[in-house]
C-alpha positions, 0 to 999 in steps of 0.5 A: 532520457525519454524518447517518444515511439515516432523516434524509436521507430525512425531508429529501427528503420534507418539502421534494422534493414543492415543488421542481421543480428538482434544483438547488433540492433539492441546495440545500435538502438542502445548507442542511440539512446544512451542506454546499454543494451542487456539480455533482456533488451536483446530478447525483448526487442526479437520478441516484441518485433516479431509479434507486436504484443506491447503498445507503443509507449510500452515499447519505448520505454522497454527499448529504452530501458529507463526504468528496471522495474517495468514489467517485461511487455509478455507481462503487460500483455497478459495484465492487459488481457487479464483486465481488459478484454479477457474480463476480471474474475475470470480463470485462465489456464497456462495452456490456454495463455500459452495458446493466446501468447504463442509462448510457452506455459511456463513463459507465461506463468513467469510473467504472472510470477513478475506481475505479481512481484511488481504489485499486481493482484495477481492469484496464481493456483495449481497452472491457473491465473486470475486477476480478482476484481477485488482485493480481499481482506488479509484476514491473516496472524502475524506472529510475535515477530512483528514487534521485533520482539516478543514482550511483557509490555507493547508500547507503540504509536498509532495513527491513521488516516494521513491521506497524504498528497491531499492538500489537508493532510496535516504534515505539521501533526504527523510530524509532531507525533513522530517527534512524541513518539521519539522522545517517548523512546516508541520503536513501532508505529502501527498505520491504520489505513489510507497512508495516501489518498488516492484519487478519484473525481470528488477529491481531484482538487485537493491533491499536490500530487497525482497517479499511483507512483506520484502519490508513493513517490509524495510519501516517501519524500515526506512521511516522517522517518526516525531512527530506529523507529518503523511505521507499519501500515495498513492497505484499506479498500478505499482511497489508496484501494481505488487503485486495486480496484482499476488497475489492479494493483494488490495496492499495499504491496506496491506501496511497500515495494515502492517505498524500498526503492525508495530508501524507505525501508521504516514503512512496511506493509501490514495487510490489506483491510484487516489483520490480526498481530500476536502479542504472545508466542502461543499461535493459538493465544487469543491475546491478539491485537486487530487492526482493521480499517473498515468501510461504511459512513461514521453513524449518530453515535461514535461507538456504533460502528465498533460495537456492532463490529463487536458484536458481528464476530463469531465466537472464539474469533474475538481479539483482546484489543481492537484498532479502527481507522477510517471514522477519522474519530478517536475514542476507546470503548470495550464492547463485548470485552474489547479494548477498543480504540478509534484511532483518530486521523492527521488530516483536517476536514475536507471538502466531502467531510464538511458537506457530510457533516463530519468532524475529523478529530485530528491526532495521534496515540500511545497505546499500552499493553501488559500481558499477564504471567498466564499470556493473556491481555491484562491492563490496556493504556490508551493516551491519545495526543490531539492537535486541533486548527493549524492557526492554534498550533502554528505558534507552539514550538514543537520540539518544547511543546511537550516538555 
């Protein structure tokens, strides 16, 4: 039950003067909400009162207790700070947070630690805090383990660029998909970025759904789920990643936090724009898949941008197989000996798309990896499943369509 500031205020007022006891008050305030009072609450109410760091909505919903994951009000007057006044990229002390807070350092380098949990990019090194104005690429290798199991052959489903929450997200083709990809007896789904859609001015009128927890909330109502199948997704730096960039959010590990509270244990969080997955047990095999979801506009040519991607790297940094989302095209190429593939997208043109000039080529793969005796990337299979306009396929039958 939501109450308004005006009301909690009134409450205090008409029974803080009689009651000595902070515990009492929480109590009392509790009875008057509904809401049994914690520690925390009792705590929180002494603290806040006395020093005044929470805005009024933050307090409410604090006294209330209406939601266990808000961010206790020491930390969402440090995040303010952080963002606001103290500026982005700047570094501050625990001493100097302490001074600023009148707490202790260790009391504020725990609210750093509980921003950090609730998703925020939050950078804690050696006493120091910082809240980076970007989010930086994972650039990181996850061991076998990412497959459940290390293999001679990886067969998995890929898709991108859902943008769910936008109204031309195709619901319809991610769920045919997840269908093939059931039959086909797929366990792993690897996501190549923009899961939702994020919002921003140039696509406010295309959403049914709005705010960062509305879109997550969206997501994990209809995101397709099949037993004993997980989706493993990406973060990109557009789209979902405004977020990161207003906020603060360290936006695909809220998302994944998000999604387990939600039940949505199937949808786990990759990294943010790029990261390496081992496909042997050696870490230092270069039999490595990367999955990327880059920036820049689509070019005249489909296979620029990823031939240029090939040829940009170092060497000895080269994977052996290389996913792209966001160009919304799909495509396989081997630059510089790369099996390459453009991982498509399951959304229909947008408005932007169409102004822009640019085709969404709409669907989904199958992709295949044998790795050799000596742990190298040997044969790659690509089948890529496409679905074109919804008046086409809204006559087939999806559960016979591919029989």
């Amino acid at each position: 039950m939501k109450h308004n500031w005006e009301r909690i205020l009134s409450i205090i007022k008409e029974i803080g003067a009689g009651i000595a006891e902070w515990e009492a008050l929480a109590r009392a305030i509790a009875a008057r909400t509904g809401h049994m009072p914690r520690k925390t609450l009792t705590d929180g109410l002494r603290r806040e009162l006395e020093r005044s760091f929470a805005s009024p909505s933050e307090l409410a919903a604090f006294l209330n207790d209406e939601d266990e994951n808000t961010i206790s009000p020491l930390a969402s007057a440090m995040l303010d700070h952080l963002r606001g006044r103290g500026g982005r990229d700047v570094v501050f002390s625990a001493i100097a947070l302490s001074d600023r807070f009148d707490r202790s350092p260790s009391s504020v380098l725990s609210a750093a630690e509980e921003l950090h949990a609730a998703g925020y990019n939050i950078v804690i090194t050696e006493g120091d805090v910082t809240l980076p104005a970007v989010l930086a690429p994972s650039f990181t290798k996850i061991p076998v383990e990412v497959w459940t199991k290390s293999a001679s052959v990886y067969r998995f489903g890929l898709v991108s660029d859902t943008h769910l929450a936008n109204r031309c997200a195709r619901l319809d083709t991610l769920n045919a998909l997840y269908d093939l990809f059931e039959a086909e007896g797929i366990e792993t789904v690897l996501h190549a970025g923009n899961l939702i859609d994020g919002e921003f001015k140039w696509n406010a009128m295309e959403l049914v759904a709005h705010g960062v927890e509305g879109q997550i909330a969206f997501a994990a109502k209809n995101y397709p789920a099949r037993e004993g199948m997980v989706t493993r997704f990406l973060s990109a730096d557009d789209h979902e990643g405004w977020w990161a960039k207003g906020p603060g959010f360290d936006i695909g590990r809220h998302m994944e936090n998000q999604f387990g509270r939600a039940g949505r244990d199937d949808l786990r969080w990759l990294g943010h724009m790029e990261v390496d997955l081992s496909l042997t047990e050696d870490p230092d095999s270069r039999a490595v898949l990367r999955i990327m979801h880059p920036g820049g506009g689509s070019s005249y040519a489909t296979s620029y941008q990823i031939q240029k991607f090939a040829e940009s790297w170092q060497g000895g940094e080269k994977p052996a197989v290389a996913i792209y989302g966001h160009y919304h095209k799909a495509g396989y190429f081997y630059p510089r000996e790369v099996h390459s593939f453009l991982a498509a997208c399951v959304e229909d043109q947008t408005i932007w798309m169409r102004k822009k000039k640019l085709a969404a080529h709409v669907g989904g793969w199958i992709i295949e990896i044998h790795i050799t005796a000596m742990g190298g990337v040997g044969r790659v299979k690509g089948e890529f499943i496409p679905f074109y306009d919804r008046g086409y396929y809204a006559s087939w039958d999806y559960s016979s369509m591919w029989e």
